[in-house]
N, C-alpha and C positions, 0 to 999 in steps of 0.2 A: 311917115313910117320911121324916120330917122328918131323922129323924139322919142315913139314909143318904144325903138327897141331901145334906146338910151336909158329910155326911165324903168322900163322891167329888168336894164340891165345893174341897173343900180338897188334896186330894191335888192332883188337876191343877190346880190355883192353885201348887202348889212345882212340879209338873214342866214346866207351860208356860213356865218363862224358862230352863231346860237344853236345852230343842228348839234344833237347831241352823240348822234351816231359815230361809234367806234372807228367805222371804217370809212368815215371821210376826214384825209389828210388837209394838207395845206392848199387850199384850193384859192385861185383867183378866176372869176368870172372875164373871160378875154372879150365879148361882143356876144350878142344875141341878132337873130333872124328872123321874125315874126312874118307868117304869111300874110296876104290882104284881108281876107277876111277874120284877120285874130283869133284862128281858131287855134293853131300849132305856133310854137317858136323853139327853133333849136337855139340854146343856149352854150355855148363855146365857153371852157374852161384850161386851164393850165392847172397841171399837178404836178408837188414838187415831189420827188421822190423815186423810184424804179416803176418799172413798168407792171409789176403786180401790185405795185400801192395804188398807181395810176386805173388799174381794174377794179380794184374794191373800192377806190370813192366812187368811180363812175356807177358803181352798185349800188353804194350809198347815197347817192345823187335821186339816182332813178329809182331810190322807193321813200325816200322823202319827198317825191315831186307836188303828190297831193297836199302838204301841208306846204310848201312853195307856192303851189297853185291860188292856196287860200289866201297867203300872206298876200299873193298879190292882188286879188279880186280884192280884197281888204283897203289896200292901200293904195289904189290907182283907181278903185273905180273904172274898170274901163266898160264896153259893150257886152264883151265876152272875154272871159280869160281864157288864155292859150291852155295846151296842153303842151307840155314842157319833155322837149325831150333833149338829153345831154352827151356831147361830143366831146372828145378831148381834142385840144386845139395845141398843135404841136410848132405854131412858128416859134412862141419863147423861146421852147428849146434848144429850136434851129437856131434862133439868133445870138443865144449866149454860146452855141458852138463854135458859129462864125465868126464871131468875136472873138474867142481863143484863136481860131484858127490864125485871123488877122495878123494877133500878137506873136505867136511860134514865127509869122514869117517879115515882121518888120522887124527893121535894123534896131538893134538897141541904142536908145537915145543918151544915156549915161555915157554913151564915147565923144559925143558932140561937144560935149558939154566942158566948159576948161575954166 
């Protein structure tokens, strides 16, 4: 299961920046989760942007799904192609928070330094 959600996760990582729609921003595909029998896979995303940019790709996600769908019955050949439905996936977020957060609280290193 790992390969497949790897490979459908890669595929829509090159077909999401062809999408022509207005309302999908900067999107990077974070992981996918295919159930066993390949019928569904949620597909995890990160958007860059506010939180109402963050709603109208996911709009624009979910109504280009059927030409996603194709791309990838296309392209992978599998049994059955999932039906795709799309989450925003908010550790990035989290992480480059945490990360500032990190820096506000450690020592500045430029005083070390002689």
């Amino acid at each position: 299961m790992r390969r497949v959600n790897e490979s459908v996760r890669q595929v829509l990582a090159e077909a999401l920046p062809e999408l022509k729609d207005p309302r999908i921003g900067l999107v990077t595909v974070t992981g996918v989760v295919t159930s066993a029998d390949l019928r569904y896979a949620t597909v995890y995303v990160s958007v860059l942007g506010s939180e109402k940019k963050q709603t109208a790709t996911l709009r624009g996600l979910d109504a280009a799904g059927g030409l996603l769908q194709s791309r990838l019955a296309r392209e992978l050949r599998m049994k059955r192609t999932p039906l795709l439905t799309f989450e925003y996936d908010p550790t990035v977020e989290r992480g480059v928070r945490m990360s500032a957060l990190i820096d506000e609280l450690a020592p500045g290193d430029d005083a070390d330094v002689e």
